[in-house]
N, C-alpha and C positions, 0 to 999 in steps of 0.2 A: 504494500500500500504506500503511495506516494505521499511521504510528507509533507507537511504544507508550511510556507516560508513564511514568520512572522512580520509583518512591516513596523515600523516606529510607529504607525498611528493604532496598531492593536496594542501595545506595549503602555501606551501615553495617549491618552484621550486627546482627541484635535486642541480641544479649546488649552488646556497647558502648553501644548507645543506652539500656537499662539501665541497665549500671554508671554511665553520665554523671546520668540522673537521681538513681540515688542520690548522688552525689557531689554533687549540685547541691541535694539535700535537707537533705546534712549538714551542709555546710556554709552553707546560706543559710535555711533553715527549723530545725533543729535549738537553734540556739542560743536563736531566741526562744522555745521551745518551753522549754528549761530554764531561760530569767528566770525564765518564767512557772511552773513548778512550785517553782522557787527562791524565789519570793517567799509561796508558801501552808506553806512549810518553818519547823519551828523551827530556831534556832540550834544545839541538838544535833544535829537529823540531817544538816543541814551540814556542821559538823563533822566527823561521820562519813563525807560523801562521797556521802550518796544523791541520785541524780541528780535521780530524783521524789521526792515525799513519799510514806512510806510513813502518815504522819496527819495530812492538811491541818487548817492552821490558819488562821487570819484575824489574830495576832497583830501579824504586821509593820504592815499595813495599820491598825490598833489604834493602835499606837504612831504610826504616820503621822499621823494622821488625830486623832487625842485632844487634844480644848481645852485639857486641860491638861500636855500634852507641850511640848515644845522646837519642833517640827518644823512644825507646820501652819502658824504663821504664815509663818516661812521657805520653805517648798515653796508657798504660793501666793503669796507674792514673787515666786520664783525664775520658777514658770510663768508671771505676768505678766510679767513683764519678757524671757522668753524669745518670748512670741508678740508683745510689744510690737516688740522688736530686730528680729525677722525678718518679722515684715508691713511692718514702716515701711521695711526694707529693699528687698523686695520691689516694694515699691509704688513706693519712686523709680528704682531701677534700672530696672523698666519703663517708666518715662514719658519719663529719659532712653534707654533701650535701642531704646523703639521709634524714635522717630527718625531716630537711627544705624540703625538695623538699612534703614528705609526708603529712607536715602539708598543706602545699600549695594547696596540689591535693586532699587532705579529706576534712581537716578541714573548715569548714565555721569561719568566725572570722571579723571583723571590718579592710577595708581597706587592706585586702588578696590582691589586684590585684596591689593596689598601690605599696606592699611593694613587689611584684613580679617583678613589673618595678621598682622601685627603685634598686633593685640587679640587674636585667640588667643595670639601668646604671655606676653600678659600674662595669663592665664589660667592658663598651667601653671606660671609661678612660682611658689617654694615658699612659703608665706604666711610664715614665718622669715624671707624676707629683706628684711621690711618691717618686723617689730616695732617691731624700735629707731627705725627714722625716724619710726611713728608715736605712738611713746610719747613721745617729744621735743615734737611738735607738740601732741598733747593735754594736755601738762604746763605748756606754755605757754599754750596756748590760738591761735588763729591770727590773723596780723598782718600787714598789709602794711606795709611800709617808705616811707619818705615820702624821695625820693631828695634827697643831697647833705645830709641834717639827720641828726643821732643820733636823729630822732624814728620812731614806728611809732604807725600807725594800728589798733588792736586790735578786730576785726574778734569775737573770743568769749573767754569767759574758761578757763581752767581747764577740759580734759574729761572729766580722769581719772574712773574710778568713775562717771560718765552714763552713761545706755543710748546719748546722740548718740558719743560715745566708738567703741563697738560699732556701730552703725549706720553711721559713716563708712568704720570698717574694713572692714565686709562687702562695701560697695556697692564697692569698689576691685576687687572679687573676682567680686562679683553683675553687676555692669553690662557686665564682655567676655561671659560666660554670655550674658546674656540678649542681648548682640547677636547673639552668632553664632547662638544659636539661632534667635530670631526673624526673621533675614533668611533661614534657610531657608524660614519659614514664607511670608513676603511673596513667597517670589522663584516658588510656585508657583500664587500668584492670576493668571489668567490676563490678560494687559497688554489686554486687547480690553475687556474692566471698564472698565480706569482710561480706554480711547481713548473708550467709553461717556461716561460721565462730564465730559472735556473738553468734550465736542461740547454736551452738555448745559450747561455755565457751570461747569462746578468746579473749583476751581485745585487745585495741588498740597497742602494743606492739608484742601481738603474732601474731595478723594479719595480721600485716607488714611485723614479719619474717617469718612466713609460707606460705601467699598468693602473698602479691604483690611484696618481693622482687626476689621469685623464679620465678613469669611469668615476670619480670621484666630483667633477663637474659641477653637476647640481648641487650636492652638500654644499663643495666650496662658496658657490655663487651667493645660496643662501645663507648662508653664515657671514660671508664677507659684508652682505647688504644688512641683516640684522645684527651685526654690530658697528658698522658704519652710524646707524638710525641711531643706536643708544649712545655711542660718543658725540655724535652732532648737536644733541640737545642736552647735553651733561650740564647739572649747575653749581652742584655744591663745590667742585674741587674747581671748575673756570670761574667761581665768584671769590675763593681763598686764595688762591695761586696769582689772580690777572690784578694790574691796577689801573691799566693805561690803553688803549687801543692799536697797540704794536700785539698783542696777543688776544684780547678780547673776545667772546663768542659770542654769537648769534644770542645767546640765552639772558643775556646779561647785557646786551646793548638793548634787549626787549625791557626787560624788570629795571632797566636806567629812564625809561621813557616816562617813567614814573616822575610829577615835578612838587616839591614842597609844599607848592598851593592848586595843582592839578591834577587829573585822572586822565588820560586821553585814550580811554577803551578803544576809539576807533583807529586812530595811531598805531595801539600795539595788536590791535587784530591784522592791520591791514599788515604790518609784518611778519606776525607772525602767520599767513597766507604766504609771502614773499618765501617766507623760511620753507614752508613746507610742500610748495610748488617742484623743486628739483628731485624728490623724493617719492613724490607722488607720478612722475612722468620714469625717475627709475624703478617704480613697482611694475609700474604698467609695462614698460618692457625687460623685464627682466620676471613675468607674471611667471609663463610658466616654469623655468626654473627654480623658483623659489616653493610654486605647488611640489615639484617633482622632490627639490632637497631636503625640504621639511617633511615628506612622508618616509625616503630613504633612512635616515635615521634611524624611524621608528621600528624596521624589522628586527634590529638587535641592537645591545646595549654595550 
């Protein structure tokens, strides 16, 4: 007798699976929905509390955007220095990540799983309980000690207010990420590839780059781009580190638009649109590889 296949609507009455999308609408589509009419808004209707415009304007964006305003020089600062911070971040955590990820996914070794969870939990650490140790180091600059002498070997100077300031900080955060994630990715290329390969002259090195980092693909892509997203809009360590707009970020030239005796909602929506415009044009092309990496992963751990 043929079994018969349960759907989610026998499992979950319609009307829940409902209310859940809306709920999932409200709170996770809604909001961008209201930058986005919040930024075509005057300051008066604002004020008043209108959700949409009830008389779009282009005024914020005006003021954004105007040679001779305050702002345009500042706001393409900030967004350079924010795709600066977070690609260059990206980009080392990966090339150290993969590695690590690879020993992880091949390699048999003493306590592999341990130290697998152990870089997860440096992961979930609260980035708070690092500030201070690494504002100390950046204020200095970093140095090795030349043992049994009062002497130190000074290795950089001064990092505060640098984008490397920012970029060291992230990658403490960026590089357990991208391990864990990409040795799911490795761990589901099939080991019959890399026995391929052996037979063929390839040692552990050329294996890597010719087999598993290229079906490896999709992960990478997706990983690259969801930690690109979480470095881009970082605040707390680009608001302790930055003081000056030679390093500044996108996040922090937003929450400065803030004035002593003003609010200019329409100002920082309309930016932050501007911010999230280049992000939104690389989901869209980069859609399905991010579908394909993000479910790779999930075959094994």
């Amino acid at each position: 007798m043929k079994k018969l296949q349960k759907t989610s609507t026998d499992i979950i009455p319609t009307g829940y699976l409902w209310t859940g999308l809306i709920l999932l609408f409200l709170f996770s589509v809604l909001p961008f929905i209201y930058m986005i009419g919040s930024s075509f808004s005057s300051q008066l209707e604002l004020n008043e509390g209108h959700l949409f415009p009830h008389h779009p304007t282009l005024i914020n964006y005006q003021q954004l955007f105007s040679n001779s305003g305050p702002y345009v020089s500042e706001l393409r600062a900030a967004m350079g220095n924010s795709l600066e911070v977070s690609i260059l971040t990206t980009v080392i955590s990966l090339i150290f990540g993969c590695f690590a990820a690879y020993a992880f996914a091949r390699i048999r070794f003493p306590f592999r799983m341990t130290g697998l969870f152990a870089i997860l939990s440096m992961q979930v650490l609260p980035s708070v309980s690092i500030v201070v140790p690494l504002y100390m180091l950046f204020r200095t600059g970093f140095s090795i000690p030349i043992p049994f002498t009062n002497l130190s070997f000074q290795l950089t100077g001064p990092l505060l207010d640098t984008p490397w300031a920012l970029i060291i900080a992230y990658c403490s955060g960026t590089i357990p990420y991208v391990v864990w994630m990409v040795t799911g990715y490795f761990s589901v290329v099939p080991k019959e590839l890399e026995e391929s390969a052996y037979v063929d002259g390839c040692g552990r090195l050329g294996t890597m780059f010719r087999i598993i980092l290229p079906l490896s693909i999709p992960g990478l892509a997706a990983t690259f781009i969801f930690s690109v997203l979480n470095n881009f809009d970082e605040f707390m360590f680009a608001n302790a580190f930055t003081t000056t707009y030679n390093s500044k970020t996108i996040p922090i030239f937003i929450a400065e638009l803030v004035g002593k005796h003003s609010l200019p909602w329409g100002l920082m929506t309309a930016a932050g649109v501007v911010a999230t415009i280049p992000f939104v044009i690389l989901s869209m092309i980069c859609y399905r590889w991010i579908v394909t990496g993000v479910t790779a992963g999930a075959v094994k751990g």
